[in-house]
C-alpha positions as CSV (number, residue, x, y, z in Angstrom):
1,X,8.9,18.8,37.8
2,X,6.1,20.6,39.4
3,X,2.2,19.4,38.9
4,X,-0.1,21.0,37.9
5,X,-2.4,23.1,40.2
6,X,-5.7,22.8,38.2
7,X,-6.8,20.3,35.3
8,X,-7.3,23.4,33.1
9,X,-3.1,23.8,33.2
10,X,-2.4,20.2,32.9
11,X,-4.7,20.0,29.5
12,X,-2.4,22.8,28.0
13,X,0.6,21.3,29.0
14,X,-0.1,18.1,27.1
15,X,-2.4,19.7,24.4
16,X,1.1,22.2,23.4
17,X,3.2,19.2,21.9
18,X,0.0,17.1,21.1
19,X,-0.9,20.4,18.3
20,X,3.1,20.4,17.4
21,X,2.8,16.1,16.0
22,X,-0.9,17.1,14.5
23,X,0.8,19.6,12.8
24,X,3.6,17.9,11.3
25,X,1.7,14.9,10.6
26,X,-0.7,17.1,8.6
27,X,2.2,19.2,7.3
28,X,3.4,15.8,6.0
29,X,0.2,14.0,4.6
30,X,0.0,17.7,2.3
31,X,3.3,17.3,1.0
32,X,2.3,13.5,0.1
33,X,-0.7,14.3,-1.5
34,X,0.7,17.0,-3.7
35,X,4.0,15.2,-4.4
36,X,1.5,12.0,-6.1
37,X,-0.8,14.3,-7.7
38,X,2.4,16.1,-9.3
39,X,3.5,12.3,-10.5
40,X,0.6,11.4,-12.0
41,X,0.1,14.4,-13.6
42,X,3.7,14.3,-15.4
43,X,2.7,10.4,-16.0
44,X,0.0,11.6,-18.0
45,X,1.7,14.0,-19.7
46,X,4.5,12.3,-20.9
47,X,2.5,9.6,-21.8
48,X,-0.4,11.3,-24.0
49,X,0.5,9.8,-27.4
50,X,0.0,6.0,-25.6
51,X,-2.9,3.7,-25.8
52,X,-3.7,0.1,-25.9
53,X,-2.0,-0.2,-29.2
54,X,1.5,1.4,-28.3
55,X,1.0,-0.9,-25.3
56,X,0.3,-4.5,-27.3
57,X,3.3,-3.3,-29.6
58,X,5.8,-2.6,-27.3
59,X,5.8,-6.2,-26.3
60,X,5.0,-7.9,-30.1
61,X,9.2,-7.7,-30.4
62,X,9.6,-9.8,-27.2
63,X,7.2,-12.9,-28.4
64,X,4.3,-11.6,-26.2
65,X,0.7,-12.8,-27.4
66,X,-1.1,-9.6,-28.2
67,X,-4.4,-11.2,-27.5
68,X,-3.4,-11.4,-23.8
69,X,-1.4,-7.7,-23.8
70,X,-4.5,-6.3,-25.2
71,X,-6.6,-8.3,-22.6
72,X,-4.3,-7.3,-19.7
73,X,-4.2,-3.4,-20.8
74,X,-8.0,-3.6,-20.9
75,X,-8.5,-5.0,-17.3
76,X,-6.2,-2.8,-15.8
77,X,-7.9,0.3,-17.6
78,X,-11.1,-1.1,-16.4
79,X,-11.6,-3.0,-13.3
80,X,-8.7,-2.0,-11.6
81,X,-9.2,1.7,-12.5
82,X,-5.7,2.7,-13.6
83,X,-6.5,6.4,-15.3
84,X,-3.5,6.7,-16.9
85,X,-1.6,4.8,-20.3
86,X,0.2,1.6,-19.5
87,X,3.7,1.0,-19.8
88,X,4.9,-2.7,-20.1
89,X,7.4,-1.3,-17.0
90,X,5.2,0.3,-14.9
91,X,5.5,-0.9,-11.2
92,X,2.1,-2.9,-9.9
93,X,2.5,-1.4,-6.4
94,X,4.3,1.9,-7.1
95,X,2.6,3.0,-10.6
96,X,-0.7,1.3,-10.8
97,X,-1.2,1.7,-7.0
98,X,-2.2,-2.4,-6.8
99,X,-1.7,-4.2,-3.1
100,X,-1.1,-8.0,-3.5
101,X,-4.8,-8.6,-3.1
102,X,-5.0,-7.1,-6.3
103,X,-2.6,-8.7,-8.0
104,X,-3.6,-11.8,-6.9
105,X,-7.5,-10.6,-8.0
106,X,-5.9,-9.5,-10.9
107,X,-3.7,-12.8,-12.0
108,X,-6.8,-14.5,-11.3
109,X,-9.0,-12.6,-13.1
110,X,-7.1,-12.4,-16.6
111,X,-6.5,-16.0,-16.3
112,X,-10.0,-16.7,-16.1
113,X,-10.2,-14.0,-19.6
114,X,-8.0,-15.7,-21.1
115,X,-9.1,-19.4,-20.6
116,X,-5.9,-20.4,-18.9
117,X,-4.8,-22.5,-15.8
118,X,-3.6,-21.1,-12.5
119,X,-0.7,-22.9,-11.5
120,X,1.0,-21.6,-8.5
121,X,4.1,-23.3,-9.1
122,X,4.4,-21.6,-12.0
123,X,5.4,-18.4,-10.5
124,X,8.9,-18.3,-9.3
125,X,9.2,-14.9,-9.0
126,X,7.3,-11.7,-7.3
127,X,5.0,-9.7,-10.2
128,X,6.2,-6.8,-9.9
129,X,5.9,-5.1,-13.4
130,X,2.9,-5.2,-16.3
131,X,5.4,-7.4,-17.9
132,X,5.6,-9.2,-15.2
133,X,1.6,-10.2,-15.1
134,X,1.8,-10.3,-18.9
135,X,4.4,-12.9,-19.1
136,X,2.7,-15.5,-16.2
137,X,-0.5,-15.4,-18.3
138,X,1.2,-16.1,-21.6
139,X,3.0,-19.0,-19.5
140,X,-0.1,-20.6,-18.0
141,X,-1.2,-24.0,-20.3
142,X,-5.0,-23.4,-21.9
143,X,-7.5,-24.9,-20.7
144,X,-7.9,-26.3,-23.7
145,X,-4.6,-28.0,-23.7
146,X,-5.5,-30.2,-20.8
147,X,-9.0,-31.7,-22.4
148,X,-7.3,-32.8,-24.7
C-alpha cells in the first residue's frame, strides 16, 4: 500500500467509503421512517370505528373493571400521547412506542388514578400488552381495603 503524497489525497481516500456508510445509514433511517409512518397509518385506518367504548367492552367479557379500562384508555390517549385507538392487544413497546420508564411511569401513574397499592411482588410477569397493564391495576388491593 502506497501513502499518500499530499493530505489533500489522503482526505479523499478515507472520505470515499466514509460517504458510501453515510449513505446507507441514511438510505436506511428513510426506509425506517417510511415503513412506521406506513404502520401507523394502516393502524389508524383499520381501526377508525374504535374508541374508548369498543376498548372498555372488549374486556367487560373477561371480568375486567371498566372503571380502570376506561381510566387506562384515557391516560394512554392522554399523557402518554398514543394518537391512535387502543386495542386491549396492542404491544406497550412495539405499538404504543412506551420504553420501560414509561411503563413503569405509567403503572405508577394509573395506580395512583385509581386509588390502588403498588405492590411489586405482585407482578410476576413482564407488561407487555394494554391487557397486560389493565390486569395488574385491577389486581392491586385499594387503598381503601388496607384502612380498614
Amino acid at each position: 500500500m502506497q501513502v499518500p503524497s499530499t493530505v489533500w489525497i489522503w482526505l479523499i481516500e478515507q472520505a470515499v467509503p466514509l460517504l458510501i456508510i453515510v449513505g446507507l445509514l441514511a438510505f436506511v433511517m428513510v426506509a425506517l421512517t417510511i415503513s412506521a409512518r406506513s404502520r401507523r397509518t394502516k393502524m389508524i385506518e383499520s381501526r377508525s370505528g374504535m374508541n374508548e367504548d369498543t376498548f372498555v367492552s372488549s374486556l367487560l367479557p373477561y371480568g375486567f373493571d371498566p372503571g380502570i379500562a376506561r381510566t387506562t384508555f384515557r391516560y394512554l390517549q392522554e399523557k402518554q400521547r398514543v394518537s391512535f385507538p387502543i386495542e386491549s392487544s396492542d404491544q406497550l413497546d412495539e405499538d404504543l412506542g412506551l420504553d420501560i420508564a414509561d411503563v413503569e411511569e405509567s403503572v405508577r401513574d394509573l395506580l395512583g388514578l385509581t386509588q390502588r397499592l403498588y405492590q411489586p411482588g405482585l407482578k410476576h410477569t413482564p407488561i407487555v400488552t394494554v391487557e397486560d397493564l389493565v390486569r395488574l391495576i385491577q389486581a392491586s388491593p385499594r387503598l381503601s381495603e388496607l384502612a380498614a
